[in-house]
N, C-alpha and C positions, 0 to 999 in steps of 0.2 A: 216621415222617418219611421222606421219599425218599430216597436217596444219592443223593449226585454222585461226581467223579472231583475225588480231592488236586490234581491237577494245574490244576483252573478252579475252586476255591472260592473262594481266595482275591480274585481279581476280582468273582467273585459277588458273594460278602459286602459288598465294599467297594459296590457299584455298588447294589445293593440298598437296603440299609440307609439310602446317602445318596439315595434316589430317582431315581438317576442314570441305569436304564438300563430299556428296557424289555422286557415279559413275551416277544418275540420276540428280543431280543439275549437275555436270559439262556437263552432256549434252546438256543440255536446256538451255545453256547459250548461249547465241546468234547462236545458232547454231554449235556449237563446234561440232567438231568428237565424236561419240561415242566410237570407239576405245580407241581415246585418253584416249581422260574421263576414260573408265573404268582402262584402264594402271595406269590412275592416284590414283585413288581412291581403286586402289586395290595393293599400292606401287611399282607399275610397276615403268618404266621409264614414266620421265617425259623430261629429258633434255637430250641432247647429251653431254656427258664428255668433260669435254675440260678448256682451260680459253679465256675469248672473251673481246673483248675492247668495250668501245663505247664512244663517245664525244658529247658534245652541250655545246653551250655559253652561258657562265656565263658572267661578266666583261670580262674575256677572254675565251678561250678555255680550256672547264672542259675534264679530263679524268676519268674514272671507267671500272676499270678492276677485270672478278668477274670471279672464279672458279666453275667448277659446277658436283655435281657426277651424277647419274640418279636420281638421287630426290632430291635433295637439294642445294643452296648455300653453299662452303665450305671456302670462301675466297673472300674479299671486298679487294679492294685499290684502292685510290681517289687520283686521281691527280688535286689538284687544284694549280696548282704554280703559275700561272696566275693572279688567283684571289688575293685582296687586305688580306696579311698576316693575319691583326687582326681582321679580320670580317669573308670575308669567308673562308680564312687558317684556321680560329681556329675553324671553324667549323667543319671540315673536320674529326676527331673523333667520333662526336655525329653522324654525318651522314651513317658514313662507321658502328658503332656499329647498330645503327637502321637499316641499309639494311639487315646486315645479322641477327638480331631481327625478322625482318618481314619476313626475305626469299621472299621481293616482293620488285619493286619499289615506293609500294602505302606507305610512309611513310611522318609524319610527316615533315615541312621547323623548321627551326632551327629561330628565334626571330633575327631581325635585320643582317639575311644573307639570304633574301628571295631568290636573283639572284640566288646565290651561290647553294640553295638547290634545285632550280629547277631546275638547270640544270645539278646538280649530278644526280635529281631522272630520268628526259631524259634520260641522259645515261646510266642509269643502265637498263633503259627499252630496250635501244638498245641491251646490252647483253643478258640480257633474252630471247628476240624476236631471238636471235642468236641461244642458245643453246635450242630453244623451235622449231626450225624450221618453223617459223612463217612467213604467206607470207606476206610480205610488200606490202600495196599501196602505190605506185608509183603517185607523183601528174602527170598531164598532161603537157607535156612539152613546155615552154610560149617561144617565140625568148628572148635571152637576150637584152635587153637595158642599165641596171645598168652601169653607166663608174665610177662608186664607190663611186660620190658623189652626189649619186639622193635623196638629203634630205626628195625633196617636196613629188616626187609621182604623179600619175594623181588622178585630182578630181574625185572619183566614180561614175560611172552614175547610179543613180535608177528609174527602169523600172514604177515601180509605189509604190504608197503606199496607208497604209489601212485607214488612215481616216487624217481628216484635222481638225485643232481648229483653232479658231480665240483669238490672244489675240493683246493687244497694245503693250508690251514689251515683248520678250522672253530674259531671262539670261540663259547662257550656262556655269554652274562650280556653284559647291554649295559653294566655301570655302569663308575664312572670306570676300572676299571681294565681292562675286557674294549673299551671304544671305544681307549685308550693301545696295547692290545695287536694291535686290530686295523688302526690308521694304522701302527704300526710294523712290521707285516706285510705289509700292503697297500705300504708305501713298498718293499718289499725286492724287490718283483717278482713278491709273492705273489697268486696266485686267492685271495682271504679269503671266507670268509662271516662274519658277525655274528649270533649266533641270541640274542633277547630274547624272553618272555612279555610283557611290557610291551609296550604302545601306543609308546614312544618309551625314551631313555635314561632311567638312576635316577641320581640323584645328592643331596646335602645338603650346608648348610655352606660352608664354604670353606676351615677351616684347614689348613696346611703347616708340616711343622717343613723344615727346611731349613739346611747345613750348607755354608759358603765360596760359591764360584764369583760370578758377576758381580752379581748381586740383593743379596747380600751387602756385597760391595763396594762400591755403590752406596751404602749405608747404613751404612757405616763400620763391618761388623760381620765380614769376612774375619778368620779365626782367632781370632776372642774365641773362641770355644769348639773347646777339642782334641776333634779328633775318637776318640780312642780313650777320653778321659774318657766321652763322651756314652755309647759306645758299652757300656762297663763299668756304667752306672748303669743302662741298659737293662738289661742280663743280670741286673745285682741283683734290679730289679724283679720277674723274671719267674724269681726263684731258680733261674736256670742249669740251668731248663728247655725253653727256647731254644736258635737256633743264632746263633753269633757273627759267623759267617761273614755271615749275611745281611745282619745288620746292619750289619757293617764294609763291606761293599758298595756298600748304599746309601747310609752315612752319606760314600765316598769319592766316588761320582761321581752321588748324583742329582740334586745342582746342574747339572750336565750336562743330562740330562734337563728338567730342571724347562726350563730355556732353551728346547729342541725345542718344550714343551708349551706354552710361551709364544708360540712364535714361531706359531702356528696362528691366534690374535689379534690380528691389528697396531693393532683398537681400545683394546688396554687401556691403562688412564691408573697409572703407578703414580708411588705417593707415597715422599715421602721422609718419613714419620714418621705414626701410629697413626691422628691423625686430622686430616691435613691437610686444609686446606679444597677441597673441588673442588665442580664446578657440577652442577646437576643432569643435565644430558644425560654428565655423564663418571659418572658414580654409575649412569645407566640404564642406562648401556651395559656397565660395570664398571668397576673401578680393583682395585688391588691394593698393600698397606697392610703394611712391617714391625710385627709385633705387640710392644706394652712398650716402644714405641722414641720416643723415648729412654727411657730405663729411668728409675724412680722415685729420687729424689735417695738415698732412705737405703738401696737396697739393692743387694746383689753376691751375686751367685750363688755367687759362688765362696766366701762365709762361712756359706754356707746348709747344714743337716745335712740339709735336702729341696731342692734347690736346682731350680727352672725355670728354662733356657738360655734367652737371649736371643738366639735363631735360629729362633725362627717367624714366619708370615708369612698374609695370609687375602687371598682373594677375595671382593669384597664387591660386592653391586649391589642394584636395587630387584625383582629376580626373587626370588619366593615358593622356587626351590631353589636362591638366592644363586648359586652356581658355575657354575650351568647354562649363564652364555654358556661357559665354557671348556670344559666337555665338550661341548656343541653343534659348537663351531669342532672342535675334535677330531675328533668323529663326520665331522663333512662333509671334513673331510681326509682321512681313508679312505675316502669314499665317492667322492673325485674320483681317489684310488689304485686306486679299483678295485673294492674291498670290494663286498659286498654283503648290503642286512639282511635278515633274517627277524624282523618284529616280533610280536607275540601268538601264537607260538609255542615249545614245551616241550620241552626236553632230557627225554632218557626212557632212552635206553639206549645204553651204549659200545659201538663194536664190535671187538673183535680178531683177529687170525689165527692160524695155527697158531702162528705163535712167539712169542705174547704182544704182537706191537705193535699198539698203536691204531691201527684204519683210520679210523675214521669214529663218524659216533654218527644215532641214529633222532630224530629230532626228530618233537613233534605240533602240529599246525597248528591252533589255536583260529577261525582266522579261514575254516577251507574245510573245514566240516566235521567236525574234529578228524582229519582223513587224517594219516597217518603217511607221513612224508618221510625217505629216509634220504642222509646226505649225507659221502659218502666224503673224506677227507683222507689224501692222498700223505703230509705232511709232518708231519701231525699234528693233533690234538686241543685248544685250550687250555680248562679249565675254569674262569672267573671268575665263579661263580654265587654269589659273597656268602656272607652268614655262614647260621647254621642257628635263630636265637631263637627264631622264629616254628611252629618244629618241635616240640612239646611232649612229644613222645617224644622226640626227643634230646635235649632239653635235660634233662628229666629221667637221660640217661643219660649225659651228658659235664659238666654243670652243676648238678645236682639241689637244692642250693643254692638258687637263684632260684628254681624250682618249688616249694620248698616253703617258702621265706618268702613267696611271692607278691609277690616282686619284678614294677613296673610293667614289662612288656618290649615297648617300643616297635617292635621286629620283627615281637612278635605282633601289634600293636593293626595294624597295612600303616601306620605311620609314616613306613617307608622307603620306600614304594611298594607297587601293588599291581598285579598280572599284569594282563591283559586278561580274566580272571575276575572278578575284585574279590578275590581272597585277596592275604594276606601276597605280597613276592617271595622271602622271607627264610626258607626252608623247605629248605635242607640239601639241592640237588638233587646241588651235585656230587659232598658229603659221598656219599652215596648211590651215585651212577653210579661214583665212582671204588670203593667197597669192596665195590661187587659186581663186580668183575672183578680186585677181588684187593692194592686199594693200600693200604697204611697208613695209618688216621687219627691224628693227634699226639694224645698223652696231655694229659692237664692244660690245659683248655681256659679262655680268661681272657675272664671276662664281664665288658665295658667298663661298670662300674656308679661312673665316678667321680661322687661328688655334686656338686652344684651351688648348695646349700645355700641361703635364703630372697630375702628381700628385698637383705642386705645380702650375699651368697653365701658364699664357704666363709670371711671375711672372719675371721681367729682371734681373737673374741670370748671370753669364758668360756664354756663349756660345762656342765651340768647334767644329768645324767638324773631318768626320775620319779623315783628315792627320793631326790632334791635331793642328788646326789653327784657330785664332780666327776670325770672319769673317764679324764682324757685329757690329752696334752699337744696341746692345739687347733690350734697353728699347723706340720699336716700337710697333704698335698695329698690333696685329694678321694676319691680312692681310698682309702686309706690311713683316711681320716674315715670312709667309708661303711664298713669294715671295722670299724669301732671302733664306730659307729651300732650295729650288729649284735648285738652282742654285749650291748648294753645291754637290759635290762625294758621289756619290748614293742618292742623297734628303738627307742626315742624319745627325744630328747633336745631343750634348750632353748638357744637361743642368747643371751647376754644382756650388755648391755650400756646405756652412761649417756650422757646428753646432749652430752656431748665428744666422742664418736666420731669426728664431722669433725677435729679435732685428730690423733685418731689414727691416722685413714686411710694417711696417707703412710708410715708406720713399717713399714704391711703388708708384706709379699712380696708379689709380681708373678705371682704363682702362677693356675693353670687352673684359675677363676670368682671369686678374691678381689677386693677393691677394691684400690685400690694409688694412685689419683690425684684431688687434688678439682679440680673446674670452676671457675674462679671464676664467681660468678651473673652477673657481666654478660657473660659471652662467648656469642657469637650462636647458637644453635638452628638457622640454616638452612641450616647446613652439610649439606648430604647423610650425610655423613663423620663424624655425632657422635657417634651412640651406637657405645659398648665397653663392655663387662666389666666391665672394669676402670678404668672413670671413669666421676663422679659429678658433682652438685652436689649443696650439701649440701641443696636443697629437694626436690629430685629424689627422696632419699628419706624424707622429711620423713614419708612415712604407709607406710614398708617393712616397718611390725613388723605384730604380731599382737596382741600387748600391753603395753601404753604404764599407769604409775602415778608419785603421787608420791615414794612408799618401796618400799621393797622386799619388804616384810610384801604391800602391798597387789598389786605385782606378780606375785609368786609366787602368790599366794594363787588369783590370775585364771589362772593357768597349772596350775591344778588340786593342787598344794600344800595340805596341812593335815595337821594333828597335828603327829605325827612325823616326818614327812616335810617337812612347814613349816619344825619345829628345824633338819633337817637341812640343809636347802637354806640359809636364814639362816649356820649354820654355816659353810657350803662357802663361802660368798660373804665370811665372815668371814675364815674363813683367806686364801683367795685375795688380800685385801686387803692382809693383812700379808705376803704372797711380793713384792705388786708393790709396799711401799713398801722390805722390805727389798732388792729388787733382783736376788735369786732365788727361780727356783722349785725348790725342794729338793723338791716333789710329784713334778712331772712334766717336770721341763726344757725348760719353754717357754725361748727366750730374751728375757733381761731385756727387750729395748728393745719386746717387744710385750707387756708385763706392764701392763695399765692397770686403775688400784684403779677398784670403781665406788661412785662418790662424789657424782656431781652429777646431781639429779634433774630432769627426770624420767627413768625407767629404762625401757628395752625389754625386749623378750622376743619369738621367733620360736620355735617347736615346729617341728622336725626327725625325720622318721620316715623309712624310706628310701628311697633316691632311684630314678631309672626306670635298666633296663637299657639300653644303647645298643644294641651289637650283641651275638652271644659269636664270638669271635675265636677258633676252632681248627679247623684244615679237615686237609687232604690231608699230608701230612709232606712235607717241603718240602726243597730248600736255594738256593744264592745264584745257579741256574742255573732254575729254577722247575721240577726233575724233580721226580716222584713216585715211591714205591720199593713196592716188593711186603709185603706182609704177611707171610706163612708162620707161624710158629711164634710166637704171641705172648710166650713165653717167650723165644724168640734167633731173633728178627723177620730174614729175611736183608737186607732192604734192596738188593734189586737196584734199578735203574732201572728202570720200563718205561719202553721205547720208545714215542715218539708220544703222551706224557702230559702234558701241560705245566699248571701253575697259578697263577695271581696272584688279589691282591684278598682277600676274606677267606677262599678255601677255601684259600689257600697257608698249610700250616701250617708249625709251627715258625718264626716269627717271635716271637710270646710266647706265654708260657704262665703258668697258674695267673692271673694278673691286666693286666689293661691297664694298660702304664706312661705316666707323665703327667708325666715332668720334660723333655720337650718339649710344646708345643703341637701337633696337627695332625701327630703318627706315622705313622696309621692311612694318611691323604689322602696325604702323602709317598712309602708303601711301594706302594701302590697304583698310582700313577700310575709310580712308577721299576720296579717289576716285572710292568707290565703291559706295559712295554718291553723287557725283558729275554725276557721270554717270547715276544713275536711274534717279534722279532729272533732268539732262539735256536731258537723250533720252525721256523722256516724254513732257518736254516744246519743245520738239525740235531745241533747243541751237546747 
C-alpha cells in the first residue's frame, strides 16, 4: 500500500470513504500518492482489513478500537473506563456514533467532556493511520530526564524576538481578576497592557461573599456578620495554613472595591431579596441578587457548628458565563483608560535584571505566527494566569490526591475556558514563570472540590455507604461532605430519605448547594429571577431521586444492597430512627431539629460518588499587598520581595491552603476582583 503524509490523511480518509472528493483533490493534497488517490476515489481500497487499537490520555488512558474493510469503517468501540463515569463515560456513545457518522477522526468534542473527546479523537487517528499505512513521524530522540515528578520544566530559552513595546504595567491573564487589575492600573495614569491566550475574557458564575459597605446596607445586612468572626473561620478552614492578613484585608475594605466594580455598569438592576421578581430585559441585561435573603425562618448562623454567613451576594443574567456583562463593562473600562489587549497570546518567560527586579515578560503571539513579542514594564509585572487543574503534572505534585482518585477536574476537561488553541486556560503558566526565576510556590494547595450533592443537593438527608453503614454526621457543608465521601468503600455513598421531605426542607441550613426554602406551587415560573439553589417546589422535585420504593427492604435492595449488607443497611436505618425519635443523635451529633425518622413511604434514594474538582487554589506565596517572595533554601525559605512581581486571582498564594473554605458563598469571585485592585494600584505606586 502507498504512504501518505500524517499530516493530510486524516482528510483523505474522511473525503474518500464518504465519496466526497475527487481522484485529482486527493492528489494535490499535500502531496499525497496519486495511486492512492486514484484507489480512493475510484472505490478502490483505501485501508488494510483488519481491526486496530490506538490510545492517548484523557484523565486516563482512553482506548478506540475500530474495524476497517477496504473502504470504510465498519466498527467503533471506545474504551474509556478510566475516565470520570458521568462526564467522559457518558460520553462515550455520542462519540463512537459520530466516528463511525464521519468515517474520519475530524469529529465534533462532546460539551463539558472536552479531555475525553480529544483524546478518543487521537486515537482513532492512531487506528486509521494503522489501516491506512501511514508513515509516522517519529519526533527526535531527547535523553530522558523526567523522574516523574518534573512539574516545573526548564525555562525556555528564546533566541530572539520580533519586536519590543514599552509599557509601565504588563498583566498576564484576562480573567476577572487580571481585567480588575488592569482598569485599576490603567485609571492610575498607567501604559497597561493586558496579555490573554483567550479569543476574549474568562470568566464563570457570579457569586460574591461580601462584607458591610453600601450593598449591604441596602439589604439590611451592615454588621450582621463581625468581620474578624468570618475571618477566624476562614483560617480554621484552611488550618492556619494561610495568611490572616490577607483575609483581614479584604474582608475590611472590599465592600469598597466591590462599589468601583459596580460603578462600571450603570445597567445593573439590583434586588432587594434572592428572587425578586424583575422583567425580562432587566434579567438580560443583568441584575444582581442578595443570596439567603431573607434567611430561612428556622435558621441562625450564629447556632450553627458549620455555619454559612448571610453576606453573599450573585450576578445573575441570561448570558451562558452569567457575570460576563460585568467583567465585559470592566474590561472596556480599561480600554478607554488606556490599557491595551493582546488577545490569543502566551506568557512564556519573566524577564529580570541584574538585581533581581522584573522588567518585563516574552509573550507568544498564536494569532502572527506564533512570533515572540517581548514587552518591557518600568513598573512591573502582574501575574493573574488562574489556577493550575488542567496541569496534570502539577497537580499530581502539589494535589496528587485528585490525580489519583480520578477526581472529575473541570480545569482539565477547558471548562473554564479554552486559549485560542483549544487547550485548557488552566495550566500553571504563572505557577511556572514565576518559579523559574526564583519565587516561592505556597505549600498545601486546596482543591475546590466542595460537592454539590444530587437532585435534592448536599440537602442533610441520612446518609449510607455501600456496606449500609452510616457514616457521618450529614448536616456538613460540601467540602467537609466530599472529605467524608472519600474515605468511604469505593467514594460511594446513598442519600436517603421519605416522602415528608417537603415538611422538612425548611429546617435545613442555608448552606452552599442545600435546600433551605419551598415555593408554593402556585407562584408564577415567569419570573426571570426563579431558579436558586436553594429553592424548590415541592413538584419541582417530584422525579430528583434515583430510586423511589414502597419499603425500605425494596429500596435498598434497588440501590445494590443484599445479604449482609441489606441487614446492615436495614439496621442503620433502624437505629437512626430511634436517635430522631429520641431527639439525639448520640452516633454522630447531627442536631436534633434535622433528625427526620423515615417513616412515610414511599422512600428515595440518590447514590453519591465524588464530586468534580472546581479549580485547585495555590499559586505564588503571597501577601495583603500582592508581592511575591524569593524561594532560596527550601528549608529556611528567605522570603525576600522581588521587585516588580505582582499577583492576584488564583496564582496569589496563601489566601488558603490544604482546602477551599465554604462558610461564605462566592470567596474565591470576592478575593479576585478586591486583589486584582490592589495589585494594579500597588504595581503602579510601587508599594
Amino acid at each position: 500500500m502507498s504512504k501518505i503524509s500524517r499530516k493530510s490523511f486524516l482528510k483523505i480518509a474522511a473525503a474518500a470513504a464518504m465519496g466526497g472528493v475527487t481522484a485529482g483533490a486527493l492528489s494535490a493534497c499535500n502531496g499525497a500518492d496519486s495511486a492512492a488517490a486514484s484507489s480512493a476515489a475510484s472505490g478502490g481500497a483505501i485501508y488494510t482489513p483488519g481491526t486496530y487499537t490506538g490510545t492517548a490520555q484523557g484523565i486516563g488512558e482512553v482506548k478506540v478500537t475500530m474495524t476497517f474493510s477496504e473502504s470504510a469503517i465498519t466498527e467503533v468501540v471506545v474504551d474509556a473506563s478510566n475516565e470520570t463515569a458521568d462526564i467522559g463515560g457518558a460520553a462515550v456513545p455520542t462519540l463512537q456514533e459520530a466516528l463511525m457518522e464521519a468515517q474520519s477522526a475530524e469529529i465534533d468534542g462532546v460539551a463539558g467532556a472536552t479531555v475525553t473527546a480529544n483524546a478518543v479523537k487521537a486515537a482513532a487517528a492512531s487506528c486509521i493511520e494503522q489501516a491506512m499505512g501511514v508513515a509516522q513521524e517519529t519526533p527526535a530522540e531527547t535523553e530522558e530526564t523526567d523522574d516523574g515528578d518534573d512539574w516545573l520544566g526548564e525555562e525556555p530559552e528564546i533566541a530572539s524576538v520580533s519586536e519590543e513595546q514599552d509599557f509601565d504595567v504588563v498583566i498576564i491573564g484576562a480573567g476577572l481578576s487580571g481585567v480588575c487589575a488592569a482598569r485599576a492600573a490603567a485609571e492610575e495614569g498607567a501604559k497597561v497592557a493586558l496579555v490573554e491566550k483567550s479569543s476574549s475574557f474568562n470568566c464563570r458564575s457570579g457569586e460574591y461573599a461580601l462584607l458591610n459597605g453600601s450593598l449591604n446596607k441596602r439589604w439590611g445586612r451592615e454588621n450582621i456578620v463581625d468581620e474578624d468572626v468570618v475571618v477566624d473561620r476562614l483560617m480554621r478552614e484552611c488550618t492556619y495554613r494561610n495568611k490572616r492578613s490577607i483575609l483581614k484585608k479584604w474582608a475590611t475594605h472590599a465592600h469598597e472595591v466591590m462599589d468601583w466594580f459596580i460603578e462600571a455598569y450603570p445597567e445593573l438592576t439590583i434586588c432587594d431579596s434572592t428572587r425578586e421578581v424583575v422583567t425580562q430585559e432587566q434579567f438580560d441585561k443583568g441584575i444582581l441578587v442578595p443570596l439567603a435573603w431573607p434567611q430561612p425562618e428556622h435558621y441562625d448562623y450564629r447556632n450553627e457548628e458549620f455555619p454559612t454567613f448571610p453576606s453573599s451576594m450573585e450576578f445573575r443574567s441570561s448570558r451562558s458565563d452569567q457575570q460576563g456583562f460585568m467583567v465585559e463593562a470592566n474590561l472596556n473600562k480599561a480600554i478607554e483608560a488606556g490599557a491595551t489587549t493582546f488577545f490569543g497570546c502566551f506568557g512564556t518567560k519573566l524577564l529580570k535584571d541584574a538585581d533581581g527586579r522584573v522588567t518585563g515578560v516574552i509573550i507568544r503571539d498564536a494569532n502572527n505566527g506564533n512570533a515572540y513579542i517581548q514587552l518591557n514594564a518600568s513598573k512591573g509585572v502582574i501575574l493573574a494566569t488562574g489556577d493550575n487543574s488542567g496541569d496534570e503534572k502539577i497537580m499530581k505534585h502539589f494535589a496528587p490526591e485528585i490525580v489519583e482518585k480520578k477526581i472529575a477536574n473541570m480545569g482539565a476537561m477547558g471548562m473554564l475556558g479554552v486559549d485560542v488553541e483549544g487547550k485548557t486556560v488552566e495550566t500553571g503558566d504563572g505557577l511556572r514563570m514565576g518559579a523559574w526565576i526564583g519565587a516561592k510556590v505556597q505549600d498545601f494547595h486546596a482543591p475546590m472540590t466542595h460537592h454539590m450533592g444530587s437532585g435534592m443537593g448536599v440537602t442533610p438527608f441520612l446518609q449510607l455507604n455501600k456496606r449500609g453503614e452510616r457514616f457521618m454526621n450529614e448536616c456538613i457543608p460540601g467540602q467537609q461532605l466530599e472529605n467524608q465521601i472519600e474515605l468511604q468503600p469505593e467514594c460511594t455513598s446513598f442519600q436517603i430519605y421519605d416522602s415528608n421531605w417537603g415538611e422538612q426542607i425548611p429546617y435545613m441550613p442555608a448552606n452552599h448547594g442545600g435546600l433551605c426554602y419551598i415555593i408554593p406551587e402556585d407562584e408564577d415560573e415567569s419570573n426571570p429571577n426563579f431558579t436558586d439553589r436553594q429553592y424548590t417546589k415541592i413538584s419541582a422535585k417530584a422525579e430528583a431521586y434515583q430510586f423511589k420504593a414502597d419499603t425500605l427492604e425494596d429500596l435498598l435492595t434497588q440501590c445494590g444492597f443484599e445479604g449482609e449488607t441489606l441487614e446492615t443497611a436495614l439496621a442503620s436505618i433502624e437505629r437512626y430512627n430511634e436517635l430522631c425519635h429520641a431527639g439525639s443523635d448520640d452516633d454522630f451529633g447531627k442536631p436534633a431539629s434535622r433528625m427526620f425518622a423515615l417513616e412515610n413511604p414511599p422512600y428515595y434514594a440518590c447514590q453519591w460518588g465524588t464530586t468534580s474538582m472546581l479549580v485547585c487554589v495555590g499559586g505564588l506565596e503571597s501577601d495583603e499587598n500582592c508581592h511575591t517572595f524569593t524561594e532560596g533554601d527550601p528549608a529556611s525559605p528567605k522570603r525576600d520581595i522581588i521587585p516588580g512581581l505582582y499577583v492576584c486571582g488564583n496564582v496569589q498564594g496563601s489566601r488558603y491552603a490544604v482546602e477551599y473554605p465554604i462558610c461564605m458563598r462566592g470567596i474565591s469571585h470576592s478575593l479576585c476582583v478586591y486583589y486584582g485592585y490592589v495589585a494594579g494600584k500597588n504595581c503602579v505606586a510601587g508599594v
